[in-house]
C-alpha positions as CSV (number, residue, x, y, z in Angstrom):
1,X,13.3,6.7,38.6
2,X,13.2,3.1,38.6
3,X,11.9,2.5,35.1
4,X,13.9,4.9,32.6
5,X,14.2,3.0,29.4
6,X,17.7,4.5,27.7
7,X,16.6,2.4,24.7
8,X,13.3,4.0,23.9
9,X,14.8,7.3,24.6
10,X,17.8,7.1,22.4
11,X,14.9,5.8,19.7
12,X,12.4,8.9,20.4
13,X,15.1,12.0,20.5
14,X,17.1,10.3,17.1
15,X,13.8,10.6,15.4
16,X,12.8,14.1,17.3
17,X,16.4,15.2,16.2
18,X,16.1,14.0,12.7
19,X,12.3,15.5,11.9
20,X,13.8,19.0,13.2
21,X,17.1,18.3,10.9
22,X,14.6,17.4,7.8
23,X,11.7,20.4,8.1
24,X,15.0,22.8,8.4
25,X,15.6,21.7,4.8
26,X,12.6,23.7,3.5
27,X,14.1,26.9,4.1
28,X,17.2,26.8,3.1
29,X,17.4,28.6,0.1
30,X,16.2,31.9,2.8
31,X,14.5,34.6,0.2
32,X,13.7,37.4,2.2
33,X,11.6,39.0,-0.1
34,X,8.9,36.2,0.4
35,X,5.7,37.4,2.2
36,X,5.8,36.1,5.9
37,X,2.6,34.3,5.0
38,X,4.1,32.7,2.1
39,X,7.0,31.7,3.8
40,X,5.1,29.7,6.5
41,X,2.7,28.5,4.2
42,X,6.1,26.3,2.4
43,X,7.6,25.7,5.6
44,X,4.3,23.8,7.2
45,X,4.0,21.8,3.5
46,X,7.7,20.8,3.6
47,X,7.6,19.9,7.2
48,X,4.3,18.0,7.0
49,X,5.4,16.0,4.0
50,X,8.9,15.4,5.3
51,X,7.5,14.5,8.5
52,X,5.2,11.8,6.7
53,X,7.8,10.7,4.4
54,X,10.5,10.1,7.8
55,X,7.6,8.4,9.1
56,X,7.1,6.1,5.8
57,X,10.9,5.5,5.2
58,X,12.2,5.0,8.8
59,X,9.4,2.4,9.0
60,X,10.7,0.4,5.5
61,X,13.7,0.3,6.2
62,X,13.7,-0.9,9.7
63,X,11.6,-3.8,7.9
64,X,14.4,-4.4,5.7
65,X,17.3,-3.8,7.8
66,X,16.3,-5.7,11.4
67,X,13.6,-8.1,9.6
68,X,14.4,-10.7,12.3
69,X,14.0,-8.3,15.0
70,X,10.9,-7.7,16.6
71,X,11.7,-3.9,17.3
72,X,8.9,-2.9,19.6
73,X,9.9,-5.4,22.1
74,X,13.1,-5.1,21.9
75,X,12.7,-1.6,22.1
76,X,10.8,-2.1,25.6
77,X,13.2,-4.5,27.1
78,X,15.8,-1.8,26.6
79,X,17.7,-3.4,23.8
80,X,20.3,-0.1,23.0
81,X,22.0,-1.7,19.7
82,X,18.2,-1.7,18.4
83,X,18.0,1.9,19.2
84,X,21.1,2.8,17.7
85,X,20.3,1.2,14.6
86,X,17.0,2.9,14.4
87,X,19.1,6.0,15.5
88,X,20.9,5.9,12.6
89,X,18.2,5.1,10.0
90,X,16.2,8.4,11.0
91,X,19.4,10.4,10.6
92,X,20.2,9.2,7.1
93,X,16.8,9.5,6.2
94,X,16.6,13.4,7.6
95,X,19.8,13.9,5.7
96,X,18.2,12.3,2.3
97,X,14.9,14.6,2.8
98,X,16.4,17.7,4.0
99,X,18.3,17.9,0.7
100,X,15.7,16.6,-1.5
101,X,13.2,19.5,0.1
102,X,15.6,22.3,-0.5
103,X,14.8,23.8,-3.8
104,X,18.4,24.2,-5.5
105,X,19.6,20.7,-5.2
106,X,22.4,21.1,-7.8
107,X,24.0,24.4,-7.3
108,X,26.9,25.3,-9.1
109,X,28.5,26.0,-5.6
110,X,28.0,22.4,-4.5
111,X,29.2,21.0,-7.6
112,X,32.7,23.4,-6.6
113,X,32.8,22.3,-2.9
114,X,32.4,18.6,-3.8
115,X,35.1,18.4,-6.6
């Protein structure tokens, strides 16, 4: 294959990678005495709205990060410190939203692990 672009791949399996990390987030706090129906009722809300929001955010803040960068082109050309900028931006963004959808944010047992 002559016309692989590592660029636009890198780009595509961060944010793949990231949108998995993030709707994993809505679960977390695993009750096992939800109804199954329930259960995948909250997981397709979560994941819808943390899809959107990675969507929203990863969007901003490649605005605000590579504002002189014309990503999409630079993305075709094959420009690989452009993916791993954007790389990084959906990453910190699915580590933002996957603790923001889980529903204990502060736990008493986070509060011990951190300090």
């Amino acid at each position: 294959v002559d016309s692989d672009n590592k660029a636009m791949s890198v780009s595509f399996g961060s944010f793949v990678l990231s949108l998995t990390f993030a709707a994993s987030g809505s679960r977390i706090p695993l009750d096992y005495a939800d109804e199954a129906l329930t259960s995948l009722r909250d997981f397709l809300l979560y994941s819808m709205l943390g899809y959107f929001l990675l969507c929203i955010v990863v969007v901003v803040t490649t605005k605000i990060l590579l504002y002189k960068v014309d990503v999409r082109k630079e993305l075709l050309v094959g420009n690989l410190s452009v993916a791993i900028t954007i790389t990084g931006i959906c990453v910190a963004t699915a580590v933002n939203l996957r603790v923001s959808l889980t529903k204990k944010i502060f736990s008493f047992d986070i509060y011990i692990y951190f300090f």
